[in-house]
Backbone as CSV, one residue per row, in Angstrom:
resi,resn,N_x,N_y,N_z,CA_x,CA_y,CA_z,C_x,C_y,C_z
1,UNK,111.120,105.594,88.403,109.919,106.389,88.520,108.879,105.678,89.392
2,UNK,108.777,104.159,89.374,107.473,103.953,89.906,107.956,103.733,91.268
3,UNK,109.649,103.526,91.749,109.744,103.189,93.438,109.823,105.049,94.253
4,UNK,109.538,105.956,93.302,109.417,107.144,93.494,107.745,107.856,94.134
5,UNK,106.623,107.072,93.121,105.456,106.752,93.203,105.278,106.299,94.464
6,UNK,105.705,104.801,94.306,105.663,104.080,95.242,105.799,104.428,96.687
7,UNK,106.729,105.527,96.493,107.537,105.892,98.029,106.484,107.037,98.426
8,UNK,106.271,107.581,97.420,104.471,109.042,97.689,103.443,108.721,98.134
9,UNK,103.194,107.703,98.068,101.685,106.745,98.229,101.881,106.135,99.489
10,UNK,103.133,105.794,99.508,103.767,104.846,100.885,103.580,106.386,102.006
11,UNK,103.958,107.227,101.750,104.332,108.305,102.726,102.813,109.380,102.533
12,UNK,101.926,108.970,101.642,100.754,109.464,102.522,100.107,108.900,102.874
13,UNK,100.191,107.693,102.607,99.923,106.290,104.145,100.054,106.234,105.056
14,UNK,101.329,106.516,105.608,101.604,106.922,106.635,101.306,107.943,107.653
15,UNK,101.001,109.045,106.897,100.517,110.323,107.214,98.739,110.328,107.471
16,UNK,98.399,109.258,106.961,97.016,109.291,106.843,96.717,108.360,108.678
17,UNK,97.948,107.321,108.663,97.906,106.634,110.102,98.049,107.169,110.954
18,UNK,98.925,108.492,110.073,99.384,109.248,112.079,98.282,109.863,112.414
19,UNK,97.464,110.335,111.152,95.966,111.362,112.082,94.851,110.439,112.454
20,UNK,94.901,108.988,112.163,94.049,108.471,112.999,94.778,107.930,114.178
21,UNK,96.135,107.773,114.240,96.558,107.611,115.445,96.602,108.554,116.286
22,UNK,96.932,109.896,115.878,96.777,111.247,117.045,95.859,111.583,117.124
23,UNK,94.760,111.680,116.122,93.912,112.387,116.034,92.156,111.416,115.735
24,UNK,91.931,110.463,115.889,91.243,109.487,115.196,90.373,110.193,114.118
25,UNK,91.519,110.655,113.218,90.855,111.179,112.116,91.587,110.402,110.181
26,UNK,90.570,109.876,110.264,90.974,109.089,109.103,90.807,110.266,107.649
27,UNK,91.622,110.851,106.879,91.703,111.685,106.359,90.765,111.390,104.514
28,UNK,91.679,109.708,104.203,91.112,109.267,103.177,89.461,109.169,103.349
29,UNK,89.079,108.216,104.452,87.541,108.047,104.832,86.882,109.363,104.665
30,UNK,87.463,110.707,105.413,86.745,111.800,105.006,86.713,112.257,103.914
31,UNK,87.987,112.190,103.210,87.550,112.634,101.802,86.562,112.507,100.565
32,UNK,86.751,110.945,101.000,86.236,109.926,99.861,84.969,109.688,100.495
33,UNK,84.106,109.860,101.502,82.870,109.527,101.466,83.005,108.067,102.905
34,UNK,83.972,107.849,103.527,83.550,107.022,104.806,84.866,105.543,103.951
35,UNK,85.242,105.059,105.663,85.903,103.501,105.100,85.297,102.813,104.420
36,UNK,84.267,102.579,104.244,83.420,101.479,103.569,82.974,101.949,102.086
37,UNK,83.360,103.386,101.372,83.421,103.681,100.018,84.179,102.498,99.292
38,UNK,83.585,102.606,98.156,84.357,102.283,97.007,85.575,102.256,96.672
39,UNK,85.975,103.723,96.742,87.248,104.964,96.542,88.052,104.450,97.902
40,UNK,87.637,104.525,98.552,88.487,104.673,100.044,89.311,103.379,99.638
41,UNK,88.159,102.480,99.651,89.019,101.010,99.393,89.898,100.561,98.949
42,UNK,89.656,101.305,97.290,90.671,101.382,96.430,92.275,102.262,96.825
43,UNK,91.841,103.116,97.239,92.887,103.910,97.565,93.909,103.138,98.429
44,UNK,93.146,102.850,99.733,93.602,101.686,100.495,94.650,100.979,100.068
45,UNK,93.932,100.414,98.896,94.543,99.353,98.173,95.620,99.523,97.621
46,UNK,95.588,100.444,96.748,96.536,100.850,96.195,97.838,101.525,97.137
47,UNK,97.565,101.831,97.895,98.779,102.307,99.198,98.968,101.037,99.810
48,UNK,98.587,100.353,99.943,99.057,98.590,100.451,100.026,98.274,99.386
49,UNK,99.623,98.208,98.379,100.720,97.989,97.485,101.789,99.017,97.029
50,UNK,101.566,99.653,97.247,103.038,100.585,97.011,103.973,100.791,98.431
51,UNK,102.897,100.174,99.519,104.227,100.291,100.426,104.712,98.396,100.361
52,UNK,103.715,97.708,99.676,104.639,96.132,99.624,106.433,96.307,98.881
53,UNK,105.560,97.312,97.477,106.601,97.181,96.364,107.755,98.094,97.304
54,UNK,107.290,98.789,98.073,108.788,99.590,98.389,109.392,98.437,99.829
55,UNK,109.230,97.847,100.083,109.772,96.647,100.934,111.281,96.161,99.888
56,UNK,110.669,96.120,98.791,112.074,95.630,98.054,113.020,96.586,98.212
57,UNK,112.939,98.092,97.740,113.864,99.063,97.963,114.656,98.998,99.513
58,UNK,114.350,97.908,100.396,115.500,97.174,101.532,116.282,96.513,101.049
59,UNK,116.447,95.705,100.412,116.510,94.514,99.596,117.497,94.961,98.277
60,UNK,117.475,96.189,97.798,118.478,96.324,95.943,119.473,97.284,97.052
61,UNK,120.504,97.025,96.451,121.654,97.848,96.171,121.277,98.888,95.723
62,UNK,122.525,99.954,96.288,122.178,101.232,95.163,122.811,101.225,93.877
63,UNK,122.414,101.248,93.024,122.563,101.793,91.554,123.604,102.919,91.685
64,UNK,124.947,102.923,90.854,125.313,103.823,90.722,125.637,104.098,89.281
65,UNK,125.461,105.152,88.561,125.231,105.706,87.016,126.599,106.244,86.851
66,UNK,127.393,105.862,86.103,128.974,106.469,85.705,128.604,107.040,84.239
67,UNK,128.487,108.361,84.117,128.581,109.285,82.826,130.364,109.562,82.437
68,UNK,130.420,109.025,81.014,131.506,109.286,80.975,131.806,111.090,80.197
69,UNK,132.818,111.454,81.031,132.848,112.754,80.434,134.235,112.905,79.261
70,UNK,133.512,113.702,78.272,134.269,113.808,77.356,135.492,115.007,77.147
């Protein structure tokens, strides 16, 4: 659940870079009141770290789940 999170936050991070890269429109800054909010920061923040934690998801194997059927 949380490299699922992780991967949502990571991918509107991304999305938030491409409109200041195409568009120099920072989407979070507008929402939240400008880069230098509180909120923005945090948010920031928190998308820094969910795209660190998904760096590992390079890194694990896939998991595979064997249900045994009866």
């Amino acid at each position: 659940m949380l490299d699922r999170i992780c991967l949502i936050l990571t991918i509107i991070g991304s999305l938030n870079w491409g409109s200041v890269g195409l568009f120099q429109f920072d989407i979070v800054a507008w929402l939240f009141g400008g880069a230098d909010a509180l909120i923005s920061r945090i948010i920031y923040t928190v998308i820094a770290l969910a795209g660190v934690w998904c760096i590992s998801l390079l890194f694990r194997e896939r998991e595979h789940i064997v249900k045994d059927v009866d």
